[in-house]
C-alpha positions as CSV (number, residue, x, y, z in Angstrom):
1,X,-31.2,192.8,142.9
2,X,-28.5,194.4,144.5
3,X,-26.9,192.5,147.8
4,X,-25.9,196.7,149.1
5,X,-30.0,197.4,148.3
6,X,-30.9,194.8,150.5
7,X,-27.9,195.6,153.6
8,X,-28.6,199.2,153.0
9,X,-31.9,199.7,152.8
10,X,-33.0,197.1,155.5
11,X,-30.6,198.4,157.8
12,X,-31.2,201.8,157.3
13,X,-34.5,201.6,157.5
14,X,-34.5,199.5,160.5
15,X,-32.5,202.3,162.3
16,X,-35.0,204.9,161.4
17,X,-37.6,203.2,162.7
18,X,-35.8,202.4,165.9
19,X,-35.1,206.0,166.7
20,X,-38.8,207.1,165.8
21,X,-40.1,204.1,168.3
22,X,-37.7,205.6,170.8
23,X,-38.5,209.6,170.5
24,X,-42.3,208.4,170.3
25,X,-41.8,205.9,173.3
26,X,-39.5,207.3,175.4
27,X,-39.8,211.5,174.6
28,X,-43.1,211.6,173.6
29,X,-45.2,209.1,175.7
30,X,-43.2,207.6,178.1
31,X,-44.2,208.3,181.2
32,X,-47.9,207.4,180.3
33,X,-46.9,203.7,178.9
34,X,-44.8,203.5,182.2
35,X,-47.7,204.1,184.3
36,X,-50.2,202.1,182.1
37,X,-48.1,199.2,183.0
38,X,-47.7,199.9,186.5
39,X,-50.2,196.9,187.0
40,X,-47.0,195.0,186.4
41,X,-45.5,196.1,189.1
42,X,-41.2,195.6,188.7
43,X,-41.5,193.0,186.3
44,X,-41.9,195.4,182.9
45,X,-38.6,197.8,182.3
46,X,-39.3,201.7,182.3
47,X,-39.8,202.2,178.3
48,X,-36.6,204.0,178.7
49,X,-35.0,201.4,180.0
50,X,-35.6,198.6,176.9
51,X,-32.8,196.4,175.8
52,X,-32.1,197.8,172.5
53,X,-30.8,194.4,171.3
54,X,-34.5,192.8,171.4
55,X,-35.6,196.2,169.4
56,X,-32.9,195.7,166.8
57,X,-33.8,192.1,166.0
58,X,-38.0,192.8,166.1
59,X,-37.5,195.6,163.5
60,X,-35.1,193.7,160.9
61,X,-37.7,190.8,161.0
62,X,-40.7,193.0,159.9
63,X,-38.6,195.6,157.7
64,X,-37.0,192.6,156.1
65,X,-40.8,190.8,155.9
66,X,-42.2,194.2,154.2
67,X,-38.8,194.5,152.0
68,X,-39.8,191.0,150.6
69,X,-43.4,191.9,149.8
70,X,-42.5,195.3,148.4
71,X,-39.4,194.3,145.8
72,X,-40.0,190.8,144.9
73,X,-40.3,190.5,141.0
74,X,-41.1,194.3,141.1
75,X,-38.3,194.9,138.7
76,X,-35.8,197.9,139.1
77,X,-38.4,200.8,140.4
78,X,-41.2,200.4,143.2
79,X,-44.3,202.5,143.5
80,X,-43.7,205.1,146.7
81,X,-47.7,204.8,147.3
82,X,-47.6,200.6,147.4
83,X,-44.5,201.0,149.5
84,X,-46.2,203.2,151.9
85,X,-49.6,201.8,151.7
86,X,-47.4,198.2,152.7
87,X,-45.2,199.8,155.5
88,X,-48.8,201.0,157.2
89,X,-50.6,197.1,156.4
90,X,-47.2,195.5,158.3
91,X,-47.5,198.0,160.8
92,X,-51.2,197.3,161.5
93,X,-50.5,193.6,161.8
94,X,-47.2,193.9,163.7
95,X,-48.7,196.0,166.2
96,X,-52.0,194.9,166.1
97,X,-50.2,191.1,167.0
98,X,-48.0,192.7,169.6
99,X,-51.1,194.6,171.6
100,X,-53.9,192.3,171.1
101,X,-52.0,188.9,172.2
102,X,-50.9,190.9,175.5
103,X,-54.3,191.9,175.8
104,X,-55.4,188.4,175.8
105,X,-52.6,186.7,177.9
106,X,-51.7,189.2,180.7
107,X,-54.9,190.7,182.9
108,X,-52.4,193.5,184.1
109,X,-51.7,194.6,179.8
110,X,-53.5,198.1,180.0
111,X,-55.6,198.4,177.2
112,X,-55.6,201.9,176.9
113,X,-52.0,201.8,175.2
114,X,-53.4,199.8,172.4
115,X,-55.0,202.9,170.6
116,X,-52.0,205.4,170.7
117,X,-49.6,202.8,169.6
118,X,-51.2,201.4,167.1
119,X,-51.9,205.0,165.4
120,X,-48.7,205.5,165.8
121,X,-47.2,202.4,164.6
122,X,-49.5,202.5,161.5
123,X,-49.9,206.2,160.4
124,X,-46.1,207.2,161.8
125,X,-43.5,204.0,161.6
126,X,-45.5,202.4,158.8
127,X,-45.6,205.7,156.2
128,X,-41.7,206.4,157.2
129,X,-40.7,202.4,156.6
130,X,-42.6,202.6,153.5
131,X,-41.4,205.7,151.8
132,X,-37.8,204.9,153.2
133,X,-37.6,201.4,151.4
134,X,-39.6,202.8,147.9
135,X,-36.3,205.6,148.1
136,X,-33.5,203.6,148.9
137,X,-34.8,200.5,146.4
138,X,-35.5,202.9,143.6
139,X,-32.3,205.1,144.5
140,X,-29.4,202.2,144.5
141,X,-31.4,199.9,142.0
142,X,-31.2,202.1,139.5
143,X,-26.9,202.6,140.3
């Protein structure tokens, strides 16, 4: 494999998911995760207001984990359906981690986020990472 697969299509799907995370948690449903975590008082940042740095770095660990699983030893073409069926799985688990460890350490975490953002993580972020890697694999693997 390719070094430019790997940088390209990590990074580029990182990027897409960041701006979908941020049009779905800042446009979309801001203002109802803000006040779901008014229990928190000043200590949580407006959803607006997230350091973008901490996003980067959490979606190159799990695009880079789901990369892994999706290319290793697959040869020079992956199947769009596996990758997608994969990007939804990581999303389930990434999410699912995120929301149900805050549920269980912090009395304040409101649980009625959990729902929305899981959908959203698995059926939205996960179907776009894994169509998004299965297109820019096949694409530059086969250069």
């Amino acid at each position: 494999m390719k070094a430019k697969t790997v940088l390209i299509t990590v990074l580029v799907t990182a990027l897409a998911c960041i701006a979908l995370n941020g049009v779905f948690h800042v446009l979309i449903i801001g203002d109802y995760f803000d006040s779901a975590f008014s229990g928190f008082e000043n200590k949580v940042n407006k959803i607006a207001n997230s350091n973008p740095v901490w996003q980067l770095a959490t979606e190159l660990v799990w695009v880079s984990a789901l990369f892994y699983l999706l290319t290793y030893q697959r040869g020079p073409k992956i199947s769009t359906s596996h990758a997608i069926v994969g990007g939804m799985l990581m999303n389930a688990a990434v999410s699912g981690t995120w929301n149900f460890i805050n549920a269980s350490l912090f009395n304040a975490f409101p649980k009625r986020i959990i729902l929305p953002d899981m959908a959203f993580h698995i059926l939205i972020v996960g179907t776009v990472s894994g169509f998004l890697i299965a297109l820019l694999y096949n694409k530059l693997e086969k250069k």
